[in-house]
C-alpha positions as CSV (number, residue, x, y, z in Angstrom):
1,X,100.1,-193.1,-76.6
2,X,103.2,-192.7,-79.1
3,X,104.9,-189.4,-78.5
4,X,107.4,-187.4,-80.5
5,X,108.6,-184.1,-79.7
6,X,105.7,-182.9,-77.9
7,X,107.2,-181.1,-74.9
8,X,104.4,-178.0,-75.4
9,X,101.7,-180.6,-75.2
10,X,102.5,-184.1,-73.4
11,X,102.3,-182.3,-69.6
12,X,98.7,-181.2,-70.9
13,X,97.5,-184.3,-72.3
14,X,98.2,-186.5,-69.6
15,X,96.3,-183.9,-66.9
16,X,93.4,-184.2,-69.1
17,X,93.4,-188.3,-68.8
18,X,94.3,-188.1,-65.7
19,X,90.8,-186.3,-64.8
20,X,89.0,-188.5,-66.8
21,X,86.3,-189.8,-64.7
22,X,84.1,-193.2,-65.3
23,X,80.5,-192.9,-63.7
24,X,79.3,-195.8,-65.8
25,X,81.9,-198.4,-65.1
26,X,84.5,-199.7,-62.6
27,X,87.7,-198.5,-65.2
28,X,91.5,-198.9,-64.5
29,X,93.3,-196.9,-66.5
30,X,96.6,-197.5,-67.8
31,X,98.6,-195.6,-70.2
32,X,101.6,-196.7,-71.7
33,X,103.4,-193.9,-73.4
34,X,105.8,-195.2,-76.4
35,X,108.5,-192.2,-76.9
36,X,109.6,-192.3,-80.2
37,X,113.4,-191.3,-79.6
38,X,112.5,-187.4,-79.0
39,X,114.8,-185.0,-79.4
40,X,113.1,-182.1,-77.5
41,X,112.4,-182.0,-73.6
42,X,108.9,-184.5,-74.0
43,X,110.3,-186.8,-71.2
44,X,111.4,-184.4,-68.9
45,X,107.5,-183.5,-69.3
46,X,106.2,-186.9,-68.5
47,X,104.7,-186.6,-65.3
48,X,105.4,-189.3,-62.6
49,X,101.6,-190.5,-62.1
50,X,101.3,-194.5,-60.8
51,X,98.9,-195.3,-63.8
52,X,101.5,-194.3,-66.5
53,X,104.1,-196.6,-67.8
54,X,106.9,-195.0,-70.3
55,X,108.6,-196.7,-72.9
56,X,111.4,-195.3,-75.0
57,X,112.8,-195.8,-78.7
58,X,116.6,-195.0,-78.8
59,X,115.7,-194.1,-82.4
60,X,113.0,-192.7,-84.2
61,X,111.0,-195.8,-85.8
62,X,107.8,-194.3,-86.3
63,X,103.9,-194.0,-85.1
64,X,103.1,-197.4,-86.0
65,X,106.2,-198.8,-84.3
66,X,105.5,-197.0,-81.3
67,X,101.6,-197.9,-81.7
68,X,103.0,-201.9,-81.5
69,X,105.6,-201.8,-79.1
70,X,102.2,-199.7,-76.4
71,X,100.2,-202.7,-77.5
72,X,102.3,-205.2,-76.4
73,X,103.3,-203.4,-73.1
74,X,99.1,-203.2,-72.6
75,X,97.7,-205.1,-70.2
76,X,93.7,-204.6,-70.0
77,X,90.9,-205.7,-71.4
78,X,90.3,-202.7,-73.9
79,X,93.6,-200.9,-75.9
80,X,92.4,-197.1,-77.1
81,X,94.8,-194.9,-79.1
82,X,95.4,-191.8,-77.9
83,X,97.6,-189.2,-80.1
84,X,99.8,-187.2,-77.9
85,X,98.7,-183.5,-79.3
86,X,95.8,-181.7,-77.9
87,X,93.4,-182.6,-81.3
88,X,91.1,-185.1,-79.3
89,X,89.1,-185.1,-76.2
90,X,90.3,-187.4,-73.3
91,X,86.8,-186.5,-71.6
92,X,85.1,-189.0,-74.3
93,X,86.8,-192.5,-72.9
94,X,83.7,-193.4,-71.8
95,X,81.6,-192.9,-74.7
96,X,84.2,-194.6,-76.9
97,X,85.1,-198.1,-74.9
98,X,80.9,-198.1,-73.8
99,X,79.7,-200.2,-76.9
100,X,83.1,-203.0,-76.4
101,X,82.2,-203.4,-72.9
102,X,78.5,-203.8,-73.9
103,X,79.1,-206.4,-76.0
104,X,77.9,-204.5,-78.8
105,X,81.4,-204.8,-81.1
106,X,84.7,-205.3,-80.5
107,X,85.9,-202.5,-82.4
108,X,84.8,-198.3,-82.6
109,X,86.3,-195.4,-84.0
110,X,85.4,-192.2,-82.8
111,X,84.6,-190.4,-86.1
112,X,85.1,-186.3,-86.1
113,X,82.7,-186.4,-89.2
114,X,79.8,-187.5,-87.3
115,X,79.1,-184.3,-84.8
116,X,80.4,-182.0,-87.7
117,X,80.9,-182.1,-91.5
118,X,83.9,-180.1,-91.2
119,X,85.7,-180.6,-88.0
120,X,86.3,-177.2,-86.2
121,X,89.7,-175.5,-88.0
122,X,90.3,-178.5,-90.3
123,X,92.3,-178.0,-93.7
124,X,90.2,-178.3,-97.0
125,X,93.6,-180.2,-98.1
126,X,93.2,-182.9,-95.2
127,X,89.3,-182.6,-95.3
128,X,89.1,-183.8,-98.6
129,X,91.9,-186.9,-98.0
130,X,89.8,-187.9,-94.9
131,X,86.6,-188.2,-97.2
132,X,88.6,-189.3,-100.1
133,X,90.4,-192.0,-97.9
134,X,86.7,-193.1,-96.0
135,X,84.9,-193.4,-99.3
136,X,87.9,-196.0,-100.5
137,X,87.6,-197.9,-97.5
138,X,83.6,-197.6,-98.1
139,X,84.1,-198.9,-101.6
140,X,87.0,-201.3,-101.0
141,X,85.7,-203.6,-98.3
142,X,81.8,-202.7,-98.9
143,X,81.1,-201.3,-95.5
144,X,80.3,-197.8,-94.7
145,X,83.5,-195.8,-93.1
146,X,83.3,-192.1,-92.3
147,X,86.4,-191.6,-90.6
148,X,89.4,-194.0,-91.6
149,X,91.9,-192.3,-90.4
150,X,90.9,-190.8,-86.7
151,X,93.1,-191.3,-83.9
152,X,90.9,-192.8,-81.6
153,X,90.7,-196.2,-82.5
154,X,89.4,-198.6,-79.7
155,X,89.7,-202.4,-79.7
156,X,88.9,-205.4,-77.7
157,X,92.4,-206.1,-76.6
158,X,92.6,-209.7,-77.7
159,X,91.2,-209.1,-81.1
160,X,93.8,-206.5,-81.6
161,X,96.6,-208.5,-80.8
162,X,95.4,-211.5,-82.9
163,X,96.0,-208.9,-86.2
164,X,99.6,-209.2,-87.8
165,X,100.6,-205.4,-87.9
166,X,103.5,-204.6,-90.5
167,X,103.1,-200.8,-90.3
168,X,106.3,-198.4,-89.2
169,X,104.4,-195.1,-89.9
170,X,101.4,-193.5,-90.5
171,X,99.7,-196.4,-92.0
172,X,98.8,-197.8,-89.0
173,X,95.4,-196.8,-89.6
174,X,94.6,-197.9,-93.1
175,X,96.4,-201.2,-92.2
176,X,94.1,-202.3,-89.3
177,X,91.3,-201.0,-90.9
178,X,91.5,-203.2,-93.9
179,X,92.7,-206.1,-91.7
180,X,89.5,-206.1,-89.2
181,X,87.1,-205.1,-92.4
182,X,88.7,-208.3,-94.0
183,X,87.7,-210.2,-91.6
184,X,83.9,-208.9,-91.6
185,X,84.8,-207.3,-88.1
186,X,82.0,-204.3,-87.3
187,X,83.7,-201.3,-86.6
188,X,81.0,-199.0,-84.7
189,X,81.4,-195.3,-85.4
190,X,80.4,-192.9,-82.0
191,X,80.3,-188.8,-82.6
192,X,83.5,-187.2,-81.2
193,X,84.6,-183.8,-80.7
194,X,87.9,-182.5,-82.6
195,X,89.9,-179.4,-82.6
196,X,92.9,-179.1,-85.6
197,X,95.8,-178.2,-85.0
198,X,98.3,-176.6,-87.4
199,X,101.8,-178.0,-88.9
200,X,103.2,-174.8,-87.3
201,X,102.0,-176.2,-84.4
202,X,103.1,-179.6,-84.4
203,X,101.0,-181.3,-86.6
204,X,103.1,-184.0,-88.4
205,X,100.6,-186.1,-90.5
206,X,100.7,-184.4,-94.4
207,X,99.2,-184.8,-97.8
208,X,102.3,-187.2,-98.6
209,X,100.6,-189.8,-95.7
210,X,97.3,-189.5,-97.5
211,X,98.6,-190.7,-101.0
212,X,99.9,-193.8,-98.5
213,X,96.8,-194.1,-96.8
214,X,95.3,-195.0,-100.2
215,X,97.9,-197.0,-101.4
216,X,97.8,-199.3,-98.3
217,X,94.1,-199.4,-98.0
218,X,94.3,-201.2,-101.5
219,X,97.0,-203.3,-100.9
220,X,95.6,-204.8,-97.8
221,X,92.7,-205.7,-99.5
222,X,94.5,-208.1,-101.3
223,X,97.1,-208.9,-99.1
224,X,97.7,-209.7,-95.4
């Protein structure tokens, strides 16, 4: 989970994994939390739970820096990406790492697009880059994408770590997408539930990181 000045939301987010229960299968959680050189209070908010290992940037390097640096740190089986704001829903680990410990895939993205057509207090401005961004992908790699960029992203560990990741900053996403698409990797899509939140409230992702999205979708087509 990379964090960056989220001291009104990391306490929160960590009581809500830490609640998660698993009535399916015999789960150890782990949850190594990459702080990317804060400069509000988020550490002081860190709880001290035994499952939860805490990493910290002395400078700000960005979400896919911190995303590499929790990847290497993991140790299971299954690595799921967990944004630090209160957008997602903690309650749906289960659903989401169910198919990877089937057997089904290796790879599954919770997509906010398949419970709802519009995600509950979405933006029209990033609504239309999410579709805009998916349908690329879709076109790009011919494989049908409805949700590129969502947070929770869930891979078999060893698969993930066997992907050369370049990314510093938001293009995390359309980087490893194109990468496991490249490789004819199924990514299986599972319904999640998703609540916006506003860039008064914290939201850092803009329309600027959309325009990137795209561009990096296309050059990772061509290039690795």
């Amino acid at each position: 989970m990379p964090v960056f000045n989220e001291e009104d939301n990391v306490e929160s987010i960590i009581d809500r994994i830490d609640k998660v229960k698993f009535s399916q299968y015999n789960v150890e959680k782990e949850l190594i939390i990459v702080d990317d050189a804060s400069t509000d209070k988020t550490l002081e908010k860190i709880p001290d739970f035994d499952f939860i290992k805490v990493i910290h940037h002395n400078e700000n390097k960005g979400k896919g820096s911190a995303v590499k640096t929790g990847i290497a740190a993991a140790t299971g089986d299954i690595i799921l990406i967990q944004d630090a704001d209160l957008e997602y829903y903690p309650e749906e680990y289960e659903m989401l790492i169910s198919p990877i410990i089937e057997k089904e895939t290796l790879v599954v993205y919770g997509s906010r697009f398949k419970k709802r057509l519009i995600p509950e207090q979405m933006r029209l401005i990033y609504l239309l880059f999410n579709w805009t961004i998916s349908s690329i992908a879709t076109i790009l790699f011919f494989r049908r994408i409805t949700d590129e960029a969502t947070c929770y992203k869930v891979f078999d560990a060893n698969l993930l770590r066997s992907i050369p990741l370049k990314s510093r900053r938001f293009e995390f996403c359309p980087e490893v997408t194109a990468k496991l698409l490249k490789r004819k990797i199924r990514i299986k899509e599972v319904p999640i539930s998703y609540t916006a939140r506003s860039i008064q409230k914290g939201k850092k992702i803009t329309w600027k990181d959309g325009i990137e999205a795209i561009y990096y979708l296309i050059k990772y087509k061509f290039i690795d």
